[in-house]
C-alpha positions in Angstrom: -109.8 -95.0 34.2 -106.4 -96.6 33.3 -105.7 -99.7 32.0 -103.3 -100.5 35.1 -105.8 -99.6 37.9 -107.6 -102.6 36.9 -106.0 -104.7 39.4 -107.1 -102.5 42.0 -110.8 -102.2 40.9 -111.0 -105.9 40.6 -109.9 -106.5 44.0 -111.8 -103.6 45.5 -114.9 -105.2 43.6 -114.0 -108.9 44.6 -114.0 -107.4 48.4 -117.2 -105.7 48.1 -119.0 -108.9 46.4 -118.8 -110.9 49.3 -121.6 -109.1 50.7 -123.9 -109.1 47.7 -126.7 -111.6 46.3 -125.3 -114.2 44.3 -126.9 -114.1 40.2 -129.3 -116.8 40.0 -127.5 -118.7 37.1 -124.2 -118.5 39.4 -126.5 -120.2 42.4 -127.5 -122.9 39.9 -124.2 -123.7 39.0 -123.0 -123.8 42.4 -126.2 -126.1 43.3 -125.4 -128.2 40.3 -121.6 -128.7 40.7 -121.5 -127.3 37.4 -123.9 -129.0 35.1 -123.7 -127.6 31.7 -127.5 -128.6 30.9 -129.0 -127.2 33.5 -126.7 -124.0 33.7 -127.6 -123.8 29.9 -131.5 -123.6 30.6 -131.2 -121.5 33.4 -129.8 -118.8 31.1 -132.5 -119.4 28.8 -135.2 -118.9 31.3 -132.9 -115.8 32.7 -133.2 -113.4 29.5 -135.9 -110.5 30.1 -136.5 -111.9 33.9 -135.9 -111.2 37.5 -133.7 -112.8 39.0 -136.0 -114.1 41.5 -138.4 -115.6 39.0 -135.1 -117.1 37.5 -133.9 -119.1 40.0 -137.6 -120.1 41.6 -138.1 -121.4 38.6 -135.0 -123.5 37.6 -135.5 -125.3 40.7 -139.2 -126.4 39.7 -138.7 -127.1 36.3 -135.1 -129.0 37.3 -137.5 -131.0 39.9 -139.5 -132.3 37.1 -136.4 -132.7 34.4 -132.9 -132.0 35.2 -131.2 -134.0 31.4 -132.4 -133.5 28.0 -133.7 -137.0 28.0 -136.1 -136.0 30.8 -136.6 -133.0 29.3 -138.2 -134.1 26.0 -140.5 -136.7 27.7 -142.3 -133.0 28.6 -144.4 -131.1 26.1 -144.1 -127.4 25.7 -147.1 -126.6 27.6 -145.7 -128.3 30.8 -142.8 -127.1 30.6 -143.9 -123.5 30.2 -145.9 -124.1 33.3 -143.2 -124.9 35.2 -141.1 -121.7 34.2 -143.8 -119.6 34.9 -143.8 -116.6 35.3 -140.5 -116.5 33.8 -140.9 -113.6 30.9 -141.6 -115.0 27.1 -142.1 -118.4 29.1 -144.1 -120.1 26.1 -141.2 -119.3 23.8 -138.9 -120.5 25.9 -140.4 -123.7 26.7 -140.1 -124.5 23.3 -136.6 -123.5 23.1 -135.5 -125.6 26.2 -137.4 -128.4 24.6 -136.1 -128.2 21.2 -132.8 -127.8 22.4 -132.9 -130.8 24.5 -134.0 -133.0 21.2 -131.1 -130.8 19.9 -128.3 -132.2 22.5 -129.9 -135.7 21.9 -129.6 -135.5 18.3 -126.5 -134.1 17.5 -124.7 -134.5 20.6 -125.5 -137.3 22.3 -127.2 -135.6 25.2 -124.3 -133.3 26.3 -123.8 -130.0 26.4 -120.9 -129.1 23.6 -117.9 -126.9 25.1 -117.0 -124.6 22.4 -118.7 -121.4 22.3 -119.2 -121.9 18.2 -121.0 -125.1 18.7 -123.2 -123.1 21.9 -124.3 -120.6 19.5 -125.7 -122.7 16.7 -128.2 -123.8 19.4 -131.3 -121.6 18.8 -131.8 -118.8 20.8 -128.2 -119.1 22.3 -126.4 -115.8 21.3 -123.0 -115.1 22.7 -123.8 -113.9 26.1 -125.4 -117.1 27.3 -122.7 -119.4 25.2 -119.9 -117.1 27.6 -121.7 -117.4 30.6 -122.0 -121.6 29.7 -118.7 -121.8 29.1 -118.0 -119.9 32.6 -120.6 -121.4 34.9 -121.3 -124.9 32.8 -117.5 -125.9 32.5 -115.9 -123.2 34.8 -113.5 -122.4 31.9 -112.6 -118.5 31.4 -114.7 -116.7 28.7 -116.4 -113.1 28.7 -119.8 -112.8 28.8 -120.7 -109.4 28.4 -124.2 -108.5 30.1 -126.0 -104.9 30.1 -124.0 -104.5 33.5 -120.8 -105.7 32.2 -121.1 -103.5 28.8 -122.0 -100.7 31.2 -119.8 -100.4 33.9 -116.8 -100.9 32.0 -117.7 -98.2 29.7 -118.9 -95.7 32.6 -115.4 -97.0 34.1 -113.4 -95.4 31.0 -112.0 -98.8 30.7 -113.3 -99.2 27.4 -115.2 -97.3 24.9 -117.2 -99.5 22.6 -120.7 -99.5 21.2 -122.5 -102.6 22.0 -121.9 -105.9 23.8 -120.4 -107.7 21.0 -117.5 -105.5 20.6 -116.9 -105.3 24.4 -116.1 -108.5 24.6 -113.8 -108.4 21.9 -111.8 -105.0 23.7 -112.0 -107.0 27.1 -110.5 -110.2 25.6 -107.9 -107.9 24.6 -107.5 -106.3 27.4 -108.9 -107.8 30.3 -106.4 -110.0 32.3 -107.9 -114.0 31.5 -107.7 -114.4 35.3 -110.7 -112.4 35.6 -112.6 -113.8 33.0 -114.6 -116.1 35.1 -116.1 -113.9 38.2 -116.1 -110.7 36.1 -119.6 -111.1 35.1 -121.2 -112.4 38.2 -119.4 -109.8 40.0 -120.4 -106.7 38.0 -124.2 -108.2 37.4 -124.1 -108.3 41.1 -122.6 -105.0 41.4 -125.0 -103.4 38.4 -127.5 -104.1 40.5 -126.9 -103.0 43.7 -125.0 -99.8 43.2 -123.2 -98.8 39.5 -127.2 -98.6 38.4 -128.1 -97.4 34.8 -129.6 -94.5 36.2 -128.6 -92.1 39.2 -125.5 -94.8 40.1 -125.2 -94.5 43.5 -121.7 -92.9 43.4 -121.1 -91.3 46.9 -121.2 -95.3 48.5 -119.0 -96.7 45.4 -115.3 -97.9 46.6 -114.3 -97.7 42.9 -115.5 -94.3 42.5 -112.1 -92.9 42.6 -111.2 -95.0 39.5 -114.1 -94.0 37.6 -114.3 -91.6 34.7 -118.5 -91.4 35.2 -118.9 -91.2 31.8 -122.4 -90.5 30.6 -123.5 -90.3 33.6 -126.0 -87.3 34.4 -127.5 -87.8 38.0 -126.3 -89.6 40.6 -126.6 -90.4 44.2 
């Protein structure tokens, strides 16, 4: 793919969205108005889970606590009945409770906006400090998913060997008025059809554009 087709693929891909299922962290932020907290704990419960599961259960646990203050007045075990059956869910009820004492602690119950200060949090890595930053405070940043690291790489767009140094290439590359939907877009679009295995290439409106690379089978 070239660099100056981008354009093109992202409006292409911003047309075929429309008709697609939202990401469950993107519905939470969009039920929220953008509340960093609960956008933050959302992701948490996201990691290793269907999206279903995600969003079903945000919406019980943010029923019971939806600030770190409530949060904390919880034990673990609640908590980790409440994201059930969320994957790791006794792991991360701890994490979602020890962050909240976290926010209380050091930051006087907010969320901070600076993806250094996200990822000193424990068990926030870069992904879910990006996506934060995105769908918390709806400023650009690049949070680079299986799908995103994928697809941009099947694409030709890049060529880079793990998440952490996509997002570096696509901060360097990307245009920053794409920063923000990229992600939600191409999770959506992962997905649906640009799948890890046998894509399904004959119904893909970007296929044109696409270099296929590493791609074996596909439909």
């Amino acid at each position: 793919m070239k660099k100056a087709d981008i354009h093109e693929v992202y409006r292409i891909l911003e047309d075929v969205y429309q008709n697609m299922e939202e990401p469950s962290v993107t519905k939470i932020s969009k039920q929220t108005k953008r509340d960093p907290f609960r956008v933050l704990v959302s992701c948490l419960i996201s990691l290793r889970t269907k999206d279903e599961v995600t969003l079903e259960a945000s919406v019980r646990l943010f029923q019971a606590a939806d600030n770190p203050a409530a949060m904390v007045q919880m034990d673990e075990k609640k908590i980790a009945e409440l994201i059930y059956p969320a994957g790791f869910y006794k792991t991360k009820s701890k994490t979602i409770r020890d962050i909240s004492q976290l926010l209380i602690d050091e930051y006087e119950g907010e969320v901070p906006d600076e993806i250094d200060e996200l990822v000193k949090l424990k068990g926030v890595g870069r992904k879910t400090a990006n996506l934060v930053i995105v769908e918390g405070f709806g400023r650009p940043a690049v949070c680079v998913d299986t799908h995103v690291h994928r697809i941009f790489n099947r694409l030709g767009y890049l060529k880079t060997k793990n998440a952490d140094k996509t997002e570096i290439e696509l901060r360097k590359h990307l245009p920053k008025d794409y920063w923000i939907r990229i992600n939600e877009i191409l999770v959506a679009y992962g997905r649906a059809v640009c799948r890890p295995v046998s894509p399904y290439c004959s119904s893909c409106r970007i296929s044109r554009y696409c270099d296929k690379i590493s791609v074996d089978t596909r439909r």
